[in-house]
TIKE-294810 format. One record per residue: residue in one letter; y, x, z of N, C-alpha, C in turn. Coordinates in steps of 0.05 Angstrom, whole numbers, padded with zeros to 5 digits, always signed. Layout:
# residues N
aYXZYXZYXZ;...
END
This chain:
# residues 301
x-00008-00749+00820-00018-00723+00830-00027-00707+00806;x-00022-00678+00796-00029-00672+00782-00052-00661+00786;x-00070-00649+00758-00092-00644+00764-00091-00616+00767;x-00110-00608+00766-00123-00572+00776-00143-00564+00755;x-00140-00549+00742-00147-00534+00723-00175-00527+00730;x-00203-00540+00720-00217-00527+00725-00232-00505+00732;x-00218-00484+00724-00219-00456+00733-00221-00454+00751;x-00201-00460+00763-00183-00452+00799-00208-00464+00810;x-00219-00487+00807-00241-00503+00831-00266-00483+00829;x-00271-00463+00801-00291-00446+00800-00294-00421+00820;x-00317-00411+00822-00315-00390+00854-00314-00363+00827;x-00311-00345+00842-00305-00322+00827-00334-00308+00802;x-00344-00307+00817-00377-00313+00802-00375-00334+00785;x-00369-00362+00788-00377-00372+00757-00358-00373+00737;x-00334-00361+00753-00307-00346+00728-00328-00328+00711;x-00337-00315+00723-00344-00280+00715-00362-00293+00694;x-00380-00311+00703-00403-00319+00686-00395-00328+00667;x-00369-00350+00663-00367-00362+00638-00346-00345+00624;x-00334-00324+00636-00322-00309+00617-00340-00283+00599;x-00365-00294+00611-00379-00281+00591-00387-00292+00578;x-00398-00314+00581-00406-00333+00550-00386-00332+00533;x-00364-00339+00535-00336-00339+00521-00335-00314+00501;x-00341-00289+00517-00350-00263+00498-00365-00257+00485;x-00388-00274+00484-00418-00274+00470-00414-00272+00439;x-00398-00292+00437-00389-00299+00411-00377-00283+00394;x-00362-00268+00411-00345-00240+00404-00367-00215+00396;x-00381-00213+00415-00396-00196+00419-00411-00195+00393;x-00426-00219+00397-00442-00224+00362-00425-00213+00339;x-00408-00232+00335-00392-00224+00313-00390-00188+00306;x-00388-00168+00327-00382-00150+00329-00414-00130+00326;x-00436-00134+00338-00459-00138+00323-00459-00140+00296;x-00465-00170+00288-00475-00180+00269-00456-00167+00244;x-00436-00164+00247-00420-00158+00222-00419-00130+00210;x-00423-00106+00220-00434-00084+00208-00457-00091+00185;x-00476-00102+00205-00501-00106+00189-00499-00132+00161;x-00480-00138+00172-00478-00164+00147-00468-00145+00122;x-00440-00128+00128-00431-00118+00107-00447-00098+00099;x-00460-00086+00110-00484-00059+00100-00505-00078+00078;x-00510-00098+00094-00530-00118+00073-00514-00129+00043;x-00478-00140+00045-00471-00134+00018-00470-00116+00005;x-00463-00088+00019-00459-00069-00002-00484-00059-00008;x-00512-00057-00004-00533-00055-00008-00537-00076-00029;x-00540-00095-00029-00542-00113-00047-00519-00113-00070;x-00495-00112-00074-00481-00105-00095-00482-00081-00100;x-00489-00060-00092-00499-00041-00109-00522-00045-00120;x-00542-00059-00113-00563-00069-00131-00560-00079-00154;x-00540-00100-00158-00529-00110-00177-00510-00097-00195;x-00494-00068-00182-00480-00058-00196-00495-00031-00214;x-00514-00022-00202-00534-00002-00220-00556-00015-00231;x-00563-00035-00216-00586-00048-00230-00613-00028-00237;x-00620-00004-00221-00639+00011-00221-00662-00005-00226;x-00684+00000-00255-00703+00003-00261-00723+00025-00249;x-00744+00017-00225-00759+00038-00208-00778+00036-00234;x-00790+00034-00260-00807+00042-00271-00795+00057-00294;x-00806+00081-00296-00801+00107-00322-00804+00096-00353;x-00785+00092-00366-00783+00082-00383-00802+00111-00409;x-00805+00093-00419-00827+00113-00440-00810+00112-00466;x-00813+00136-00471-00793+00150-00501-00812+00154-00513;x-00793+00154-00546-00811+00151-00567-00795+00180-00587;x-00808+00200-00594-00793+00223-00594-00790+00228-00625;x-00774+00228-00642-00772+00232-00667-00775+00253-00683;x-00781+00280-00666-00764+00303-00675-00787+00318-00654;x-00771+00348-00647-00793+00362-00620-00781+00348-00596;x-00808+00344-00576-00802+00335-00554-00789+00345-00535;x-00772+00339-00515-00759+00359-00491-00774+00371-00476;x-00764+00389-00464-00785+00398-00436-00772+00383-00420;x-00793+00369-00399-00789+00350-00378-00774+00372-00351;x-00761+00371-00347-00736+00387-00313-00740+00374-00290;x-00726+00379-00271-00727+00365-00245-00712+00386-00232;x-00686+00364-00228-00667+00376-00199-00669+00376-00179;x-00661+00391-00160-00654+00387-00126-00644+00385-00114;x-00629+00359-00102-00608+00352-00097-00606+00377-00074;x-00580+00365-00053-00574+00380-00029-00591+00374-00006;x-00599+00344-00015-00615+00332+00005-00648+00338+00000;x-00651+00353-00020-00673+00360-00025-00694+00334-00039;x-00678+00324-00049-00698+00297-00074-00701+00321-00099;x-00717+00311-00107-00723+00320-00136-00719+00293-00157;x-00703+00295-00173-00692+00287-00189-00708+00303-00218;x-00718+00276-00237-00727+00281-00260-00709+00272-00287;x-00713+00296-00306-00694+00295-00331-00704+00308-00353;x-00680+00315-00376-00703+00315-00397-00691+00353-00412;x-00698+00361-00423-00685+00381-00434-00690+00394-00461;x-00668+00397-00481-00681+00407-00504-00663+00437-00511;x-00675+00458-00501-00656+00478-00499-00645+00474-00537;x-00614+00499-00538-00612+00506-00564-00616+00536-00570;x-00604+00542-00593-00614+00570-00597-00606+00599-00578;x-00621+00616-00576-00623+00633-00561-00593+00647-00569;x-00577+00661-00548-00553+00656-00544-00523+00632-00553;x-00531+00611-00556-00505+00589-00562-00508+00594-00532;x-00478+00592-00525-00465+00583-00496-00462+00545-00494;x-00459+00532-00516-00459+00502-00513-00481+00495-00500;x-00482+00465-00484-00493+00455-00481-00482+00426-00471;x-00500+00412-00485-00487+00376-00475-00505+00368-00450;x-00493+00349-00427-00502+00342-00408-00494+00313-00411;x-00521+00300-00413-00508+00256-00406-00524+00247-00384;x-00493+00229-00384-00510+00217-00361-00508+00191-00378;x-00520+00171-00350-00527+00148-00370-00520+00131-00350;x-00513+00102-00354-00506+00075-00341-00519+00066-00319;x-00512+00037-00320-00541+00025-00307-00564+00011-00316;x-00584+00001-00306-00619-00006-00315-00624+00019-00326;x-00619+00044-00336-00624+00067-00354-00638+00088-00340;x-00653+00096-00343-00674+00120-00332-00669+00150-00357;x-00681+00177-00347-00677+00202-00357-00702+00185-00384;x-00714+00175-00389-00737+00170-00415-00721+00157-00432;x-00706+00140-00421-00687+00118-00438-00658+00140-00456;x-00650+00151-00432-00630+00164-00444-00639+00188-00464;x-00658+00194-00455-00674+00214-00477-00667+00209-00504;x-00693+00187-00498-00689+00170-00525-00660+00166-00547;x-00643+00158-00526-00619+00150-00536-00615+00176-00549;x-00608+00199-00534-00589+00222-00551-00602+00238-00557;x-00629+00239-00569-00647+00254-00577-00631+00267-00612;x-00621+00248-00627-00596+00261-00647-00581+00280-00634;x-00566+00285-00611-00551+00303-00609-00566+00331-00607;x-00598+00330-00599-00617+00347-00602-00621+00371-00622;x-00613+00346-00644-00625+00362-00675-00595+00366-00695;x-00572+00370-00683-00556+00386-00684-00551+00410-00676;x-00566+00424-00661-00571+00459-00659-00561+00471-00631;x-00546+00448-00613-00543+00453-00583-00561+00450-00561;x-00565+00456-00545-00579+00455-00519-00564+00415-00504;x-00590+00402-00503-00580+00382-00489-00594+00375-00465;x-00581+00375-00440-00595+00376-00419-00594+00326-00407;x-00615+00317-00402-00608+00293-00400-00614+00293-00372;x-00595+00278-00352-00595+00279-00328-00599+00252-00319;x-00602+00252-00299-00608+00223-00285-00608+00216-00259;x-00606+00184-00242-00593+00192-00208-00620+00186-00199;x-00612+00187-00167-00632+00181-00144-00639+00151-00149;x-00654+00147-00136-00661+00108-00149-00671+00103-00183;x-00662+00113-00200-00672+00102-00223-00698+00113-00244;x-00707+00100-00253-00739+00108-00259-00759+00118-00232;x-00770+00135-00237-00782+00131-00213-00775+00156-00191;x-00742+00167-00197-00734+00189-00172-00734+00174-00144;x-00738+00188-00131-00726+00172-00106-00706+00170-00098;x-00700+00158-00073-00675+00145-00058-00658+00121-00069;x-00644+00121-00059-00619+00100-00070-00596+00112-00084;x-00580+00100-00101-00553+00104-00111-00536+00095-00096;x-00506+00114-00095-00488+00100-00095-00463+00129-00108;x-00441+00120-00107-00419+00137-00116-00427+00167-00109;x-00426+00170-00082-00428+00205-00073-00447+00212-00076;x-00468+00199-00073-00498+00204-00088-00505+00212-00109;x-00494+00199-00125-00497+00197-00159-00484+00226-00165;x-00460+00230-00157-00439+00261-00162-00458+00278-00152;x-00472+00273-00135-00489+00298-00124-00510+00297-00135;x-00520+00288-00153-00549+00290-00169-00530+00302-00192;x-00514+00289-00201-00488+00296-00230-00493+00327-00220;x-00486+00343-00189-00474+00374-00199-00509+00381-00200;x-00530+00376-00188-00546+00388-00187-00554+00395-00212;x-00559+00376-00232-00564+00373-00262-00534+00395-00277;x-00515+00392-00262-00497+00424-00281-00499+00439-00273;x-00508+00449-00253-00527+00469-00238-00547+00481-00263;x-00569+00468-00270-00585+00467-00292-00578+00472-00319;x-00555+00465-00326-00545+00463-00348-00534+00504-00352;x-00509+00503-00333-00504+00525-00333-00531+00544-00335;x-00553+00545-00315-00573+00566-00316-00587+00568-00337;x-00580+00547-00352-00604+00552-00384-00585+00556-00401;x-00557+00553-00399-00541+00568-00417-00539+00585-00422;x-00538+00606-00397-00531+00629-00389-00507+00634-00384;x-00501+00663-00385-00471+00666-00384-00451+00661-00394;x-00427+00659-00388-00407+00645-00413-00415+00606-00419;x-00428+00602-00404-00443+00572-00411-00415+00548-00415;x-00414+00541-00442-00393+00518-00450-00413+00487-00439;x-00396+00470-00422-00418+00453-00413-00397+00429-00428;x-00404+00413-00438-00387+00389-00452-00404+00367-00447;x-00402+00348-00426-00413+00325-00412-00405+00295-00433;x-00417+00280-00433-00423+00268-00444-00428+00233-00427;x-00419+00222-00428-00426+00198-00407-00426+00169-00424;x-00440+00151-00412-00446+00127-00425-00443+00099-00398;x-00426+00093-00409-00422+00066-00391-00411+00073-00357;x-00426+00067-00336-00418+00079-00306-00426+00115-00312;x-00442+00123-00332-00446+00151-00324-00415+00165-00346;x-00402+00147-00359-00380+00156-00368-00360+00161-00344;x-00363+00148-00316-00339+00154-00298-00351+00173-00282;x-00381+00175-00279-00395+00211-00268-00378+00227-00285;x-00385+00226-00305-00370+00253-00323-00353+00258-00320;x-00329+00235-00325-00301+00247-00316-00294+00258-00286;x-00307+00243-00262-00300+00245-00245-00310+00279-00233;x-00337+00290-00247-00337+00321-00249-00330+00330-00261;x-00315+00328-00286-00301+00350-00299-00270+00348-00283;x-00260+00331-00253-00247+00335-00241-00242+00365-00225;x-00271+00371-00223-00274+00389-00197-00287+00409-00208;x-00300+00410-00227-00325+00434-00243-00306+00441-00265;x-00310+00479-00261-00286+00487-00277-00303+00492-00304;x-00329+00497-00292-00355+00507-00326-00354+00484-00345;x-00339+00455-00342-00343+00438-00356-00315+00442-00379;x-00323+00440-00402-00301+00445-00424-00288+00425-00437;x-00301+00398-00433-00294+00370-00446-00309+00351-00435;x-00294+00327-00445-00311+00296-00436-00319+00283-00475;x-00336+00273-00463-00340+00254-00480-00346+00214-00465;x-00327+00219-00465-00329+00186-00449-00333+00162-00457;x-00365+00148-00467-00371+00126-00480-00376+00101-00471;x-00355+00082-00476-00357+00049-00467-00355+00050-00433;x-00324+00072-00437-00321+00067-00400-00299+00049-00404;x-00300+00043-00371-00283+00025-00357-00257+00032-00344;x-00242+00018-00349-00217+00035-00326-00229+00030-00296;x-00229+00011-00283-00246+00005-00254-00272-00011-00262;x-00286-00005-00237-00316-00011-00246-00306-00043-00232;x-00297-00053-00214-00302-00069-00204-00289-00099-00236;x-00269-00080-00253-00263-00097-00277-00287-00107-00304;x-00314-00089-00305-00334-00087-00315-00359-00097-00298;x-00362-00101-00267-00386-00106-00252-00387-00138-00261;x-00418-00142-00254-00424-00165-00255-00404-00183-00236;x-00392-00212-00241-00374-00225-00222-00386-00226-00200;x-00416-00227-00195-00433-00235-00175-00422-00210-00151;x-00419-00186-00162-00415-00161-00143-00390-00148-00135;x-00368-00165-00153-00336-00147-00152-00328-00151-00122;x-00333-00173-00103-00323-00166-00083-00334-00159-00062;x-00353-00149-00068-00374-00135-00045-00373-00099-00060;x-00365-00094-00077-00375-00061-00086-00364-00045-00075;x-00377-00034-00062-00360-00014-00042-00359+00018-00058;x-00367+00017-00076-00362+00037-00101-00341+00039-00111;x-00317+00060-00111-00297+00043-00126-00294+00054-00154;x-00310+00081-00174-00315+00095-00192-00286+00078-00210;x-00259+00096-00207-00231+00086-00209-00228+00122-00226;x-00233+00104-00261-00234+00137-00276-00198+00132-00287;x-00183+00114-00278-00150+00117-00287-00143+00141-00261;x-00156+00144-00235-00150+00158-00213-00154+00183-00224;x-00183+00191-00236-00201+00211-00245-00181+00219-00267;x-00171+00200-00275-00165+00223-00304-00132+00236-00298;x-00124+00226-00275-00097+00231-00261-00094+00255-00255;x-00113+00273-00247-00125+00301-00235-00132+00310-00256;x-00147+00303-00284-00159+00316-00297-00146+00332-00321;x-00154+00358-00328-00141+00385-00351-00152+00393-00369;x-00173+00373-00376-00189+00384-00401-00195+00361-00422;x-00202+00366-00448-00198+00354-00469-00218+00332-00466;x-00206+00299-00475-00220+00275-00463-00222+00262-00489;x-00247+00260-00504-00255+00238-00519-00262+00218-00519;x-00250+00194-00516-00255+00160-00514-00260+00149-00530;x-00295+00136-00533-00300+00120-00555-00307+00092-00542;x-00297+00080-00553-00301+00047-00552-00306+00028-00568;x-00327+00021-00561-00345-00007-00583-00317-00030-00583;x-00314-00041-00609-00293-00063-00618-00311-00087-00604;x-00340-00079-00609-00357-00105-00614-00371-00105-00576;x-00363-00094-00552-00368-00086-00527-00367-00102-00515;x-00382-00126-00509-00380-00147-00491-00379-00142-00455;x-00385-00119-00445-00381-00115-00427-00359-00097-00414;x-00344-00088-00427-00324-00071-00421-00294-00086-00437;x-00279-00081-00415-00249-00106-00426-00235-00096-00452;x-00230-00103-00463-00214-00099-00489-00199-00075-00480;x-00184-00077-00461-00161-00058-00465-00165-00033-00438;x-00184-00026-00441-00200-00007-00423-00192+00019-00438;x-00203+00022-00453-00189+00050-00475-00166+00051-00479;x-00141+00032-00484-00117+00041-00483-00101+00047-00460;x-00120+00028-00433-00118+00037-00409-00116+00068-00398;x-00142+00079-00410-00150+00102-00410-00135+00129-00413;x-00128+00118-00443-00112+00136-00462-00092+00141-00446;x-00070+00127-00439-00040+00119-00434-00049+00130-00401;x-00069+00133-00384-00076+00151-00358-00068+00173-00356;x-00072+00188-00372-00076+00216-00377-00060+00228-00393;x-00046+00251-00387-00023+00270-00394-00035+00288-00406;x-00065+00302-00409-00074+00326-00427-00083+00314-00454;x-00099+00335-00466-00106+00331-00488-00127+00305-00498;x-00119+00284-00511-00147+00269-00509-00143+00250-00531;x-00162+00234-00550-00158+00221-00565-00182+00200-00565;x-00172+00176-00567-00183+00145-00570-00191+00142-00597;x-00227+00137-00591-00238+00127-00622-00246+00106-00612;x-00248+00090-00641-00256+00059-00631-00284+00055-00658;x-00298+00040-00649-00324+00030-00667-00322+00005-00680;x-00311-00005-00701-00310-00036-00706-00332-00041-00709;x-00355-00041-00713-00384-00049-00721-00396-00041-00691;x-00382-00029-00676-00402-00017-00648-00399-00028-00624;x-00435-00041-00607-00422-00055-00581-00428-00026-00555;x-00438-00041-00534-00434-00029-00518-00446+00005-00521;x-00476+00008-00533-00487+00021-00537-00490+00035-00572;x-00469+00059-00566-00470+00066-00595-00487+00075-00609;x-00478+00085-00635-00502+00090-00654-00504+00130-00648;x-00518+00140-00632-00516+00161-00630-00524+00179-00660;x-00537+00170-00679-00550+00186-00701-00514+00188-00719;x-00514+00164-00718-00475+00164-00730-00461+00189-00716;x-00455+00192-00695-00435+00201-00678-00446+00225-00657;x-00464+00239-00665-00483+00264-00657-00472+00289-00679;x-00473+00286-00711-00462+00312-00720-00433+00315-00714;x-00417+00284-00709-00381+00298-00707-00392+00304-00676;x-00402+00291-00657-00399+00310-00635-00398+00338-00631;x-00418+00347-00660-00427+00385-00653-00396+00391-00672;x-00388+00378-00692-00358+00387-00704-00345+00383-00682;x-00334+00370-00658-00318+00368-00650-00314+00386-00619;x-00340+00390-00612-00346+00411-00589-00329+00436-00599;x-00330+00443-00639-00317+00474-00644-00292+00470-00638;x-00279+00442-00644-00253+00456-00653-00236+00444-00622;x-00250+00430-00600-00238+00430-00566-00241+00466-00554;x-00260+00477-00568-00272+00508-00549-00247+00517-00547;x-00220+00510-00557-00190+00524-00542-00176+00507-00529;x-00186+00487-00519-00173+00463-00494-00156+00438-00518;x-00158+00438-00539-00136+00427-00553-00151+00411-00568;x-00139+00386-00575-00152+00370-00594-00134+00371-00619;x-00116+00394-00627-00104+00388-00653-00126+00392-00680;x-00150+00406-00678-00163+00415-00701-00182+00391-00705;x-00183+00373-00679-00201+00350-00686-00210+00333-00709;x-00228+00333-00714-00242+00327-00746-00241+00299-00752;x-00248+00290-00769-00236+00255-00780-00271+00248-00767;x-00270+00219-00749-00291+00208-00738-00310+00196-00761;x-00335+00195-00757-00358+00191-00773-00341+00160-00784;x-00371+00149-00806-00352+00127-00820-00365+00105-00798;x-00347+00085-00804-00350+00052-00784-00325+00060-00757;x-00320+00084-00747-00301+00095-00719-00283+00100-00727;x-00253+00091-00718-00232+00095-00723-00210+00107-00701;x-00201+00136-00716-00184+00144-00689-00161+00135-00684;x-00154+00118-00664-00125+00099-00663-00106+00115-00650;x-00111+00135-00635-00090+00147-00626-00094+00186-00615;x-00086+00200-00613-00086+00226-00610-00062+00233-00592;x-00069+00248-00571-00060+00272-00556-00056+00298-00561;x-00051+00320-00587-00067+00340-00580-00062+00366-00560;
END
């Protein structure tokens, strides 16, 4: 005699009942799993900016900046640093800066490009030092325009804005001089082709960031300077030739044999103000020979 499928001996009601337990499981999963992935990408972005919430304290060599503060769209106020230049130059440099790095830290850092005779505006995101909110990609771009927002208004009219980036704030830069037509050049330092090739291993498969500057520079029409530490333990060897070989406009690859991730800005602050003159016609043919220890391996002009 064969048997009978337990089911069938069940009354319609304890079908109904156990085909809901059966869905519970489903159900959860469908629950729980938003929240699980919101919790990695929260958490690997932790790991991938590594925001320092305390204001790093600068030590000022020269005259000090006037301290700024942006506004986002969302209405954060965002703190930064500013050292106008002379009363009518249209130049002005804008950096951004990496990760663990606050507007005091980066101060610090390019305080040389200061006392070369341009206006330098130092910017900084939501989350780090003590601005509020959190970072992430569209975030960060939106504190990036607020701060050229700033830039332009202390320039004035005619304002030449030549951005400047260091590490992840090297793929902010490029990724606005995509879309911002007041920006006149990059200066792109110890970037990455993808961030997820540079993140800590702990975070590459959770980053829901994808800051992809080979995409960025696919779109991009203005003159691109790439400098890369020889000595760069965090950025892959072949990231700058990556870079280079991206991009169809004007742009040229310097390299640092003595330099790691974080360059020597007092070195590489006066060719920046030589090299701002001779991009002001979109072209890198007048481009000047790189300070000593940097070597230019290759040219676009």
């Amino acid at each position: 005699m064969s048997s009978v499928p337990s089911t069938l001996l069940q009354t319609p009601r304890e079908r109904g009942e156990a085909q809901k337990v059966s869905a519970l499981p489903r159900l959860l999963i469908l629950l729980i799993l938003p929240i699980a992935l919101a919790g990695c990408a929260s958490f690997s972005r932790q790991i991938l900016y590594s925001p320092d919430p305390s204001p790093a304290s600068a030590h000022w060599t020269g005259q000090p900046p006037q301290q700024v503060s942006a506004r986002t769209a969302e209405d954060l106020e965002l703190k930064g640093y500013f050292w106008p230049g002379p009363p009518g130059d249209p130049d002005i440099f804008v950096f951004f800066h990496g990760r663990n790095w606050s507007a005091g830290r980066s101060a610090d850092f390019v305080q040389p490009l200061a006392r070369t005779g341009n206006g330098v505006l130092v910017a900084s995101y939501r989350g780090f030092g003590d601005n509020p909110g959190r970072p992430s990609q569209a975030r960060m771009l939106e504190d990036a325009e607020a701060f050229i927002d700033i830039a332009a208004a202390r320039a004035g009219p005619g304002a030449r804005i030549w951005l400047v980036g260091h590490s992840i704030g090297a793929a902010v830069a490029l990724r606005m001089a995509t879309t911002d037509e007041r920006i006149r050049g990059v200066f792109a330092m110890s970037a990455f082709a993808r961030v997820a090739e540079a993140a800590p291993r702990l975070a590459r498969a959770f980053i829901p960031d994808r800051w992809d500057n080979l995409e960025a520079l696919g779109t991009l029409n203005k003159p691109v300077i790439l400098l890369q530490g020889v000595l760069d333990r965090f950025i892959p060897d072949d990231s700058g030739d990556a870079l280079f070989s991206a991009y169809a406009g004007p742009a040229s690859l310097i390299v640092g044999e003595d330099s790691r991730h974080n360059p020597d800005m007092k070195a590489l602050a006066p060719w920046f103000d030589k090299a701002i003159t001779a991009m002001q016609g979109g072209s890198l043919a007048d481009l000047p020979p790189p300070p000593a220890g940097w070597i230019e391996k290759v040219r676009r002009p």
